[in-house]
KEKE-3310 file (N, C-alpha, C; in steps of 0.2 Angstrom, whole numbers, plus 5000, padded with zeros to 4 digits):
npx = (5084:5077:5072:5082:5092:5084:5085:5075:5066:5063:5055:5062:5053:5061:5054:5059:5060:5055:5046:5035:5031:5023:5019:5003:5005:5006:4994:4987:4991:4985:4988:4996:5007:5023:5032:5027:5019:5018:5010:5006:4992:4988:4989:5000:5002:5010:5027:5030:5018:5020:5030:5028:5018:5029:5035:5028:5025:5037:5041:5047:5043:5043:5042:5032:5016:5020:5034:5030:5026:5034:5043:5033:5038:5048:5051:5041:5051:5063:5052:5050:5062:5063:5053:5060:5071:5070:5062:5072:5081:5071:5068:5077:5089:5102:5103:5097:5106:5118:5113:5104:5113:5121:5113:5108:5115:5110:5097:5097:5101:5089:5089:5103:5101:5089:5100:5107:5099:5096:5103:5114:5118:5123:5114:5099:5088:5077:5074:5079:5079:5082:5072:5058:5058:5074:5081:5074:5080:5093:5094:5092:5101:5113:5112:5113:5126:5131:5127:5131:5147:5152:5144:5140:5150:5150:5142:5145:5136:5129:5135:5143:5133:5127:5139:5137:5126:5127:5137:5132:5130:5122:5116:5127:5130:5121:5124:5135:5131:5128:5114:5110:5121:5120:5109:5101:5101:5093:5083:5092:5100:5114:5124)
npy = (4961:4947:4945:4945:4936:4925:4926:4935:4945:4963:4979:4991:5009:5022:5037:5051:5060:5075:5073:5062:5071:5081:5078:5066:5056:5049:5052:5043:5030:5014:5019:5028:5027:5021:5005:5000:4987:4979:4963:4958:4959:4963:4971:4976:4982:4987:4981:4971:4964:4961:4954:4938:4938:4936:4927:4916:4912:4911:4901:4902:4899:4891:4873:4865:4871:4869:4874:4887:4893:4899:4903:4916:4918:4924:4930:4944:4944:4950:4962:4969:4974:4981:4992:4996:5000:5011:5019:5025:5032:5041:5048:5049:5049:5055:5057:5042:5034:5026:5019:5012:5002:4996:4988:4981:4966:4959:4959:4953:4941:4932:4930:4922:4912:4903:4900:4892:4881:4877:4866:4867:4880:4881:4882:4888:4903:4898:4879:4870:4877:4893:4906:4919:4927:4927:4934:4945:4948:4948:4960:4968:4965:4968:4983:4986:4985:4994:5004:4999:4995:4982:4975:4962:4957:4946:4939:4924:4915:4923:4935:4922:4919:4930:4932:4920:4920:4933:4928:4922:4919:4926:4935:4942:4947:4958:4964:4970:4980:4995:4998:4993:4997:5013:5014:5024:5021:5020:5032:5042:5047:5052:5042)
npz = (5021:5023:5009:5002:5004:5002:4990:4983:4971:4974:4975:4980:4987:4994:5004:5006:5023:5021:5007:5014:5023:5016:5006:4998:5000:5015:5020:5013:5018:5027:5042:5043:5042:5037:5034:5019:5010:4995:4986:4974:4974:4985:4997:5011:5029:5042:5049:5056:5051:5039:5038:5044:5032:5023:5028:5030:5016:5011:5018:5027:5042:5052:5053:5056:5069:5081:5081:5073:5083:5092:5085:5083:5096:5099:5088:5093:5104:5102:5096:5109:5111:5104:5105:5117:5112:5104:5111:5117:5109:5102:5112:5124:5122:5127:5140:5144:5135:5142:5153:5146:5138:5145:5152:5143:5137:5147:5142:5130:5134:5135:5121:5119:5127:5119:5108:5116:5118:5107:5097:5102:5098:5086:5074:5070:5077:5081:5079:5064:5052:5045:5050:5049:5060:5064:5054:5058:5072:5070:5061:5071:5081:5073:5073:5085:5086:5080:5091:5099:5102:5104:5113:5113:5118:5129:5126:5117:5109:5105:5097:5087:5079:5074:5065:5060:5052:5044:5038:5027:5009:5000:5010:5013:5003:5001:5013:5011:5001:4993:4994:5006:5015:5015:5021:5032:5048:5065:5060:5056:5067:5074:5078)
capx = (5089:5075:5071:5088:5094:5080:5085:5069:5066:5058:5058:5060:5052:5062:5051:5062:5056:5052:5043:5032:5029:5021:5014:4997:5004:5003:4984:4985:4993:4980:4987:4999:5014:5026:5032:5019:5021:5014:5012:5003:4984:4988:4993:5003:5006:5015:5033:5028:5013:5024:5036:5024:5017:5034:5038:5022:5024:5043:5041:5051:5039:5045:5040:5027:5012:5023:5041:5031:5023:5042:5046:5032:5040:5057:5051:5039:5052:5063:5050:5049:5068:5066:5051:5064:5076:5067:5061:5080:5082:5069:5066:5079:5095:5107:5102:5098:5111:5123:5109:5103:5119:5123:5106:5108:5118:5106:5089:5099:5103:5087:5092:5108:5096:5087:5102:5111:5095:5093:5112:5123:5121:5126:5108:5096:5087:5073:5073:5085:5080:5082:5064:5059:5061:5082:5082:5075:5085:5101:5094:5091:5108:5119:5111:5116:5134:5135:5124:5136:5151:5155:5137:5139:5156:5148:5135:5147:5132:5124:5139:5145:5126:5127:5144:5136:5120:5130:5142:5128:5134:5118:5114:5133:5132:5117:5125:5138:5128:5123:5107:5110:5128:5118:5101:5100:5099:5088:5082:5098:5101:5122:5126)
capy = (4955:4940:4944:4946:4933:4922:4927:4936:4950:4967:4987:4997:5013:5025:5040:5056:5065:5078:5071:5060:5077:5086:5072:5063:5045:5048:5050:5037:5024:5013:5018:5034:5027:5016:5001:4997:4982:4978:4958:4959:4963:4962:4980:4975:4988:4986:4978:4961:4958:4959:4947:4934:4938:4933:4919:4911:4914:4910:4894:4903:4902:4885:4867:4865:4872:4872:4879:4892:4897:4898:4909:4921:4919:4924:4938:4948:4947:4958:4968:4972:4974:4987:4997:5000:5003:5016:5024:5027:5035:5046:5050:5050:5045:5058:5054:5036:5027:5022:5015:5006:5000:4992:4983:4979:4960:4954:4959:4950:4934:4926:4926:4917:4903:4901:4897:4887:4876:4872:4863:4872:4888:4880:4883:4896:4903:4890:4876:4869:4881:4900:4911:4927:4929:4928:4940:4952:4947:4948:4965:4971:4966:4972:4990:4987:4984:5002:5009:5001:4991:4976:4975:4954:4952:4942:4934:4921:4911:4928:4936:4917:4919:4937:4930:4914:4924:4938:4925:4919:4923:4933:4941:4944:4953:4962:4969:4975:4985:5003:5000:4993:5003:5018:5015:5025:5016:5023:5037:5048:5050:5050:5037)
capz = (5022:5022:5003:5000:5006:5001:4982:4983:4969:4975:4970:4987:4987:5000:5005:5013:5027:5018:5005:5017:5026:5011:5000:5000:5003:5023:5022:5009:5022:5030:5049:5042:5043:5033:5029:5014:5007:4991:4984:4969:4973:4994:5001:5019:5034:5049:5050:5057:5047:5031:5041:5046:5026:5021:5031:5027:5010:5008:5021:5033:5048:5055:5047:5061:5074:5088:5077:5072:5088:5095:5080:5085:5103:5098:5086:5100:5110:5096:5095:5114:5114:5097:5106:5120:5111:5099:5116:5119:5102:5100:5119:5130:5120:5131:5146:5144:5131:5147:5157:5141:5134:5151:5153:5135:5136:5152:5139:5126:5136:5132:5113:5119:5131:5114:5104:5119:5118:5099:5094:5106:5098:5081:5072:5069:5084:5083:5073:5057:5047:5045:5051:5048:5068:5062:5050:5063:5077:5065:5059:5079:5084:5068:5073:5090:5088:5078:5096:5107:5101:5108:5116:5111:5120:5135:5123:5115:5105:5100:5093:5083:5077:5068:5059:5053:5046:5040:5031:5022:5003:4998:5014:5015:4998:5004:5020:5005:4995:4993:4997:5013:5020:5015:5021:5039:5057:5070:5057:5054:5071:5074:5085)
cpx = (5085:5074:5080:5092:5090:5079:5079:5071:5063:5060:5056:5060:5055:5057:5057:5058:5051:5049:5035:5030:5023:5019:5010:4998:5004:4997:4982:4987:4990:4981:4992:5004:5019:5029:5024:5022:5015:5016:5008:4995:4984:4992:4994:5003:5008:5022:5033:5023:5018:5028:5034:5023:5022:5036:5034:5024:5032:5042:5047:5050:5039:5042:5035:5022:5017:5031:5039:5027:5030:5045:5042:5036:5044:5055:5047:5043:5057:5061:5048:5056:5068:5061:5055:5069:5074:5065:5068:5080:5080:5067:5072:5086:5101:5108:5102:5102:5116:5120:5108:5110:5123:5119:5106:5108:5113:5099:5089:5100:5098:5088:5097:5106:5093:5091:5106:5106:5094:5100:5117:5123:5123:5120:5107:5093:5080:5074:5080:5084:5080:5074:5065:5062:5070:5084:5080:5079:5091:5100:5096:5100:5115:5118:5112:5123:5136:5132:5130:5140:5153:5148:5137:5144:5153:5142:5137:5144:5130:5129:5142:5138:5126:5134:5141:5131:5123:5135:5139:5131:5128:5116:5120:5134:5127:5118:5131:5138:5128:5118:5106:5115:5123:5111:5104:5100:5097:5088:5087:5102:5109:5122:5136)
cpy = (4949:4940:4944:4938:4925:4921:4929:4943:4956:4973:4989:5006:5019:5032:5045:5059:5069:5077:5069:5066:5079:5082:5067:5055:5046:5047:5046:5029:5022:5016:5027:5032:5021:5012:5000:4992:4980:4971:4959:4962:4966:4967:4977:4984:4983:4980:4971:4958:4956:4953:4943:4934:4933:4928:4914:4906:4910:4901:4896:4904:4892:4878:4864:4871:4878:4875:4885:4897:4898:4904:4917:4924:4924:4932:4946:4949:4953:4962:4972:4977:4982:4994:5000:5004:5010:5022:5029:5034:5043:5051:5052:5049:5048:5057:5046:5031:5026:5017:5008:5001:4995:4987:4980:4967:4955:4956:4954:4941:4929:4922:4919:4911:4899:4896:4890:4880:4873:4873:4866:4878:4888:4880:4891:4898:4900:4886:4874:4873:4889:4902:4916:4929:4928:4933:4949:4952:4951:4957:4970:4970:4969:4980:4991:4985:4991:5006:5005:4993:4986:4973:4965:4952:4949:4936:4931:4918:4918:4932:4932:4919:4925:4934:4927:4918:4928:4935:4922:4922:4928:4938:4945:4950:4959:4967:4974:4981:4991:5005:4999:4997:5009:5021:5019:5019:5021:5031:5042:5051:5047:5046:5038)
cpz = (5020:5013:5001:4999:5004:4990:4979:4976:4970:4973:4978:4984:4995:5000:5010:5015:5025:5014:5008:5022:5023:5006:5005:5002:5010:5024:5019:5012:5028:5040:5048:5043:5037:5037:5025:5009:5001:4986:4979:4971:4980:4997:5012:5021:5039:5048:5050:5054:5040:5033:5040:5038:5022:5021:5030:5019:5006:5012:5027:5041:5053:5052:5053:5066:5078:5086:5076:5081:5093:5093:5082:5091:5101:5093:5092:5103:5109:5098:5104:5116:5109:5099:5114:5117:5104:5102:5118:5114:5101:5108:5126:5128:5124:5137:5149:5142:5138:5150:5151:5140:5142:5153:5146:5136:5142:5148:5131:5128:5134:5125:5117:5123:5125:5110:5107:5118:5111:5096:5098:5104:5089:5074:5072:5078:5084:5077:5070:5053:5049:5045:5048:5054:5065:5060:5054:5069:5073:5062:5066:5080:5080:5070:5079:5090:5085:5086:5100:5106:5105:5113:5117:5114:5124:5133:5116:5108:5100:5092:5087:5079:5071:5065:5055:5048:5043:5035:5026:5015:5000:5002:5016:5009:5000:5009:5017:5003:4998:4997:5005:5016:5020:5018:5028:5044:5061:5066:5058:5060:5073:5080:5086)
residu = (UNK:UNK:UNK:UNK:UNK:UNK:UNK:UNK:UNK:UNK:UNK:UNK:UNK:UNK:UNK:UNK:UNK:UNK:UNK:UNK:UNK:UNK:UNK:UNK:UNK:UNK:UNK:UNK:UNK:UNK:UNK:UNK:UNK:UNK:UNK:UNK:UNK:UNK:UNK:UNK:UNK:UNK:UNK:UNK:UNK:UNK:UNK:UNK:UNK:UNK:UNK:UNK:UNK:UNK:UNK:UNK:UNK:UNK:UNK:UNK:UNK:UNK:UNK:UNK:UNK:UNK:UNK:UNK:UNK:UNK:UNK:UNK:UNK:UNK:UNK:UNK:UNK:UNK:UNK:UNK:UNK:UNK:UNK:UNK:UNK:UNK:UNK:UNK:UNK:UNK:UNK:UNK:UNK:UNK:UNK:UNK:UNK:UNK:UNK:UNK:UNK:UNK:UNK:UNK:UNK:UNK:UNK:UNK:UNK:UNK:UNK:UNK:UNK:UNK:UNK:UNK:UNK:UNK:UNK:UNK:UNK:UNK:UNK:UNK:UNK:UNK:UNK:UNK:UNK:UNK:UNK:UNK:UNK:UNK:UNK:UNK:UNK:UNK:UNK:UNK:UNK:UNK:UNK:UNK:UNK:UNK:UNK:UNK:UNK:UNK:UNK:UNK:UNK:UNK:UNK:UNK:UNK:UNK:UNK:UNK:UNK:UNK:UNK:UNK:UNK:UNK:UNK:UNK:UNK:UNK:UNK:UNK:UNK:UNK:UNK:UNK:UNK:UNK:UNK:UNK:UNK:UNK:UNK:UNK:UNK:UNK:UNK:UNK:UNK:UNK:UNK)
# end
C-alpha cells in the first residue's frame, strides 16, 4: 500500500508455501523468514525495518524528532495489536475469535484518542502528513473488518479514517487490483 500509494515502483516476489518449504531461500533468509526487501545493494528483513526504511527514505516518518518518535509510538502499538491478533489466528482462532472480536473496539480506541487529538480526527493519525505508522494501521484494520465486520461501528473517527485513506486515488486503485483482492489475509485461513 505505502509504495503504491506513494507512486513507488517495485517487483514483488510471492513465495508459496510450498515452494518456501522445499527451496533454499529459507536458509538463505537472514532470520528464515520473509519479508526480504531488496533496495539496490541494501538486503532488509523484518516488516518494520523495511517500514522505518521506507518512511525514511520516502519522508514518511514525520517532519521532526518528536513526529517521528509518535510514529514509532502509533506503529508498535499495531504491532502489539497484530502479534495478538496473529496469536488468535494461528493458535486459538475457534475458541477465541468471540472473546477477541469483542475486546477488539476497546484495544482499538487508542487509535481513535490519537486521531480525536490531531484535527478532530480529520488528519492522519500523527501529524499533517501521511506515515508509514498509517499504512499499517489502514492495512491492520482493513483485515479486521473482513475478521469481524463492523468491528469500527463504535470507533466513528477510526472507521472515517480507513475511508479517507482508502479514497486515496492510488491507494484506492491498489486496493483494486489483483494483486491486492487476491493476495491472502491471515495466511489462507477462511475467515
Amino acid at each position: 500500500m505505502l509504495l503504491a500509494d506513494q507512486g513507488q515502483s517495485w517487483k514483488e516476489e510471492v513465495v508459496p508455501r510450498e515452494t518456501w518449504m522445499q527451496s533454499p531461500l529459507k536458509a538463505s533468509c537472514l532470520y528464515g523468514q520473509l519479508p526480504k526487501f531488496q533496495d539496490g545493494d541494501l538486503t532488509l528483513y523484518q516488516s518494520n525495518a523495511i517500514l522505518r526504511h521506507l518512511g525514511r527514505t520516502l519522508g514518511l516518518y514525520g517532519k521532526d524528532a518528536r513526529t517521528a518518535a509518535q510514529v514509532d509510538m502509533v506503529n508498535d502499538g499495531v504491532e502489539d495489536l497484530r502479534k495478538r491478533c496473529s496469536h488468535l489466528i494461528h493458535h486459538n482462532y475457534e475458541e477465541g475469535k468471540a472473546q477477541y472480536v469483542q475486546e477488539l473496539p476497546g484495544r482499538l480506541k487508542p487509535f481513535e484518542t490519537l486521531l480525536a487529538q490531531n484535527q478532530g480526527g480529520q488528519a492522519f493519525i500523527v501529524g499533517d502528513q501521511i506515515s508509514f505508522a498509517d499504512y499499517n494501521l489502514l492495512d491492520f484494520l482493513l483485515a479486521h473488518q473482513l475478521l469481524a465486520p463492523g468491528c469500527l461501528d463504535l470507533l466513528p473517527l477510526l472507521s472515517a479514517y480507513v475511508a479517507r485513506l482508502s479514497a486515496r486515488p492510488k491507494l484506492k486503485a491498489f486496493l483494486a487490483s489483483p494483486e491486492h483482492v487476491n493476495r491472502p489475509v491471515f495466511r489462507n485461513r477462511k475467515i
